[in-house]
Wavefront OBJ file of the C-alpha trace (Angstrom):
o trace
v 97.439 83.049 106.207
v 96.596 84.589 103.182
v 94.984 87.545 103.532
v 93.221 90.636 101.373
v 93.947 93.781 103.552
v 91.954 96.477 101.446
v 88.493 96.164 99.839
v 85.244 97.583 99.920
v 81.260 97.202 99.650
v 78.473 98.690 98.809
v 78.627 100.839 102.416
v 81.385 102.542 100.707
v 79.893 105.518 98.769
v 82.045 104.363 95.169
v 81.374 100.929 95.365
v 78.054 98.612 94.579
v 79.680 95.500 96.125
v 77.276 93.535 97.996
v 78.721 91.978 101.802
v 77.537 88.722 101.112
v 78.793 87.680 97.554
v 82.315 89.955 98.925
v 82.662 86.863 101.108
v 81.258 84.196 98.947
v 84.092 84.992 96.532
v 87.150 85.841 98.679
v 86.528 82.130 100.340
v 86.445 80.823 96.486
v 89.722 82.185 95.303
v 91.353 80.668 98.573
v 91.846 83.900 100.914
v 91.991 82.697 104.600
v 91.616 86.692 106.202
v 89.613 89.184 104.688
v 89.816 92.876 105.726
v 86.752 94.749 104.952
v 87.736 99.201 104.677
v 85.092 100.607 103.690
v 85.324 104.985 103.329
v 84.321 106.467 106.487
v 82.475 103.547 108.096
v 82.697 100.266 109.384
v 79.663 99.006 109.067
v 80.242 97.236 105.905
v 82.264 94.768 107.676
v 80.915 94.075 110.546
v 77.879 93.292 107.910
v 80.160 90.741 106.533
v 81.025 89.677 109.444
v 77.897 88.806 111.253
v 77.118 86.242 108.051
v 79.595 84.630 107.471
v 79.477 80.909 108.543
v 82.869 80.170 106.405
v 85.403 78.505 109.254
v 88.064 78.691 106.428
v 87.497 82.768 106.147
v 87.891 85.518 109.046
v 86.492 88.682 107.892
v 88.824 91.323 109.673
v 86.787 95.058 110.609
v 88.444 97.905 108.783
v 87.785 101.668 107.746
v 89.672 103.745 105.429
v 89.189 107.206 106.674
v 89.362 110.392 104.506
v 91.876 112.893 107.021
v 92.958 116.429 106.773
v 96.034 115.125 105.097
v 95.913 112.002 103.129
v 94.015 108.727 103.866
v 94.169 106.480 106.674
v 92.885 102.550 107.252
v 92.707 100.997 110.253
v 93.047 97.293 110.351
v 91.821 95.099 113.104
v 89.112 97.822 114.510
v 86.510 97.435 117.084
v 84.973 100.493 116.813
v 84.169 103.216 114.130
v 87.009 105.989 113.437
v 85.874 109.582 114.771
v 88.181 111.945 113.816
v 89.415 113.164 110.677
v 92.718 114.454 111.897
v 95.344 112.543 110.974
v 97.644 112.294 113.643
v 94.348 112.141 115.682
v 93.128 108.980 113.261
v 96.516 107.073 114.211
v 96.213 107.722 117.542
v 92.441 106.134 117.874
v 93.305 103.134 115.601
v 96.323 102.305 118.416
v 94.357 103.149 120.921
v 91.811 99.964 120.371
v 94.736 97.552 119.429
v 94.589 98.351 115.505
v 96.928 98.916 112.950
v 97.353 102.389 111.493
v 98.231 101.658 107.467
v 99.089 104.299 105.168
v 97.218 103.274 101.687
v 98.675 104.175 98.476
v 100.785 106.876 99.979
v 102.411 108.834 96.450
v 98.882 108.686 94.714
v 97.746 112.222 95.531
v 99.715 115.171 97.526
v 103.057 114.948 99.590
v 102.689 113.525 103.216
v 104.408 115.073 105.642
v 107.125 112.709 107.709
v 104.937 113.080 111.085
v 102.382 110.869 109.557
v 104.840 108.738 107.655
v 106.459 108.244 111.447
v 103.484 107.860 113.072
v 101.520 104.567 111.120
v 102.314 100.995 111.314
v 102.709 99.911 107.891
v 102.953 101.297 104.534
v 100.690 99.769 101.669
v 103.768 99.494 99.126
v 101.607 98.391 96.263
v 97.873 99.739 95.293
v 96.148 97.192 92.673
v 94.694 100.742 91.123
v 97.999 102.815 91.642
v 100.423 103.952 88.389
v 103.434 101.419 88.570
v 105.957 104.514 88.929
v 103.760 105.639 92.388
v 103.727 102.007 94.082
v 107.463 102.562 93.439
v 107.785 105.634 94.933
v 105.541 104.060 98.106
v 108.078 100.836 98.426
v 110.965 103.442 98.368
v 108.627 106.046 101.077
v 108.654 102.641 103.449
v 112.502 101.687 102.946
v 113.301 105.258 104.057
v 111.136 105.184 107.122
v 112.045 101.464 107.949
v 108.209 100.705 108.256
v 106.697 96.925 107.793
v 105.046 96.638 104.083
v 101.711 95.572 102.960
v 99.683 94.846 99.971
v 96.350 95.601 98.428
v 93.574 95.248 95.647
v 91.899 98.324 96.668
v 88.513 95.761 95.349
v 86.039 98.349 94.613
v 84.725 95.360 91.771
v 84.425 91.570 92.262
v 86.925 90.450 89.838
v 89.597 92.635 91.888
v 89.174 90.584 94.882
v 92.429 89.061 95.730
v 93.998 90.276 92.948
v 97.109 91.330 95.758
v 97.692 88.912 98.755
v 99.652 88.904 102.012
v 101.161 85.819 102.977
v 101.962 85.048 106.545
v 103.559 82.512 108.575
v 100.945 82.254 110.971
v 96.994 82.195 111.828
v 98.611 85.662 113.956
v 98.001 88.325 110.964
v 98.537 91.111 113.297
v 101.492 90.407 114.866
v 103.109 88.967 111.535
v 102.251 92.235 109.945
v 103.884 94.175 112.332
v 106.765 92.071 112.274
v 106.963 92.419 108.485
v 106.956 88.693 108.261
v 104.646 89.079 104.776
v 105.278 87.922 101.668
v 103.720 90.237 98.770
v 101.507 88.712 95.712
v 100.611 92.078 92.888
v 98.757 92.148 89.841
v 97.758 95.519 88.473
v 93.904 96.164 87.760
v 92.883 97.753 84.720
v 93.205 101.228 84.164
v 89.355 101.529 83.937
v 88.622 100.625 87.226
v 89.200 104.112 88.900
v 86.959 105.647 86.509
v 84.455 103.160 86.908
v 84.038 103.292 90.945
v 84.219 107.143 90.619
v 81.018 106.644 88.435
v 78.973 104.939 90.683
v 80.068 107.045 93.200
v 78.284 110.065 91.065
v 75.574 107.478 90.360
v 74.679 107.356 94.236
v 74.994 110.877 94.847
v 72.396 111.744 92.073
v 75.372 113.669 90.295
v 74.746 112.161 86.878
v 75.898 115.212 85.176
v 79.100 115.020 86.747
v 80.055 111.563 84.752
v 82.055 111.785 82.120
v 80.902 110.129 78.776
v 84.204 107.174 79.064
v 83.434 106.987 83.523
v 79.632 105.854 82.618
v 81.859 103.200 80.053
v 83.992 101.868 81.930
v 81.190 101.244 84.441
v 79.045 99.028 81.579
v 82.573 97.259 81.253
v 83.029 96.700 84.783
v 79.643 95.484 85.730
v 80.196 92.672 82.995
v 82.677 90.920 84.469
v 83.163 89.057 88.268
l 1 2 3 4 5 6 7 8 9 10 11 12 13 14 15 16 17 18 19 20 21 22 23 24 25 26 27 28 29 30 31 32 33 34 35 36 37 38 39 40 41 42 43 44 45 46 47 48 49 50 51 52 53 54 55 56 57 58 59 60 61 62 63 64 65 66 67 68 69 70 71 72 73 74 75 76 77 78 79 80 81 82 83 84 85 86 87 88 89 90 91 92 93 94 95 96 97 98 99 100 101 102 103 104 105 106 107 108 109 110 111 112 113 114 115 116 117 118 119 120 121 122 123 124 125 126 127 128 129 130 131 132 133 134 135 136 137 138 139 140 141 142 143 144 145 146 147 148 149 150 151 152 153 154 155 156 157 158 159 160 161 162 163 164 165 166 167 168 169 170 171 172 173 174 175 176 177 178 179 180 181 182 183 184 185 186 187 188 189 190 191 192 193 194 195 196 197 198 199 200 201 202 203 204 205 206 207 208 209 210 211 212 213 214 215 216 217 218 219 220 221 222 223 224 225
């Protein structure tokens, strides 16, 4: 399979990514799995999921989920995430057959080892992550001897794909677990992070909050698929 493990859509509060044309392109550019994470709900997906009539795509339920510590996706999820524990998080992603991935893990503050320990896999490489960080994340997994993944973070359509996982088999789950994936990176541009943090302001109704170069990079983004 090929598969995109972290994305989002416009059910994601920094993101204006509509469910529908998510799919129409991820099919296009040859993805056979598509994991939908949006922030704090799943609803996104399950969106995606209900139309899409592609037998060449399966669009996967996910949630990244803001926790106490650091962030958390769940992969392969049949219900929403409650708690915003960490440990707690983990434990209710296992506890519905999901995988517990740690995204960009050296992006923001240290992590202690319990959490490291306690998820699947470790998202080695962040489409939107300094190159020096998804070092530091590859290294983070190596030490902790925990299966690797991959992702575009896709906040805009022209990030969609931009990372794939390659698999062996039509099993994604059990091949990621394994760590029978093979890893396909391309960076996104710098302005992309300052460009989903804009919209993000945008939808709050905190247009004060943008900076002059966020509302920019915006214009920039929403010119290009």
């Amino acid at each position: 399979m090929i598969a995109e493990l972290h994305c989002h859509t416009s059910y994601s509060v920094d993101c204006w990514m509509s469910p529908r044309r998510l799919v129409e392109i991820a099919a296009a550019r040859g993805l056979s799995a598509l994991v939908i994470t949006d922030h704090e709900t799943i609803n996104g997906a399950l969106h995606a999921q209900a139309m899409n009539e592609n037998p060449n795509l399966t669009i996967i339920v996910g949630e990244e989920r803001t926790t106490d510590v650091c962030d958390i996706i769940g992969l392969f999820l049949t219900s929403a995430i409650r708690s915003r524990v960490a440990l707690d998080v983990i434990a209710e992603i296992k506890d519905q057959g999901g995988v517990a991935m740690l995204p960009h893990p050296c992006r923001g503050r240290a992590i202690p080892d319990v959490i490291v320990a306690a998820v699947d896999v470790i998202e080695i490489f962040n489409a939107r992550t300094p190159p020096q960080k998804n070092v530091a994340a590859a290294e983070l997994a190596r030490q902790f001897r925990k299966p690797t993944v991959v992702g575009s973070d896709a906040h805009f359509y022209m990030d969609i794909a931009r990372c794939r996982n390659v698999t062996p088999s039509n099993d994604l789950r059990a091949d990621i677990l394994a760590g029978r994936v093979t890893h396909v990176t391309a960076q996104s541009p710098r302005w992309v992070s300052p460009a989903s943090e804009a919209i993000m302001r945008v939808k709050l109704g905190q247009y004060h909050r943008v900076p002059g170069p966020a509302f920019r990079a915006l214009g920039r983004a929403l010119r290009i698929v």
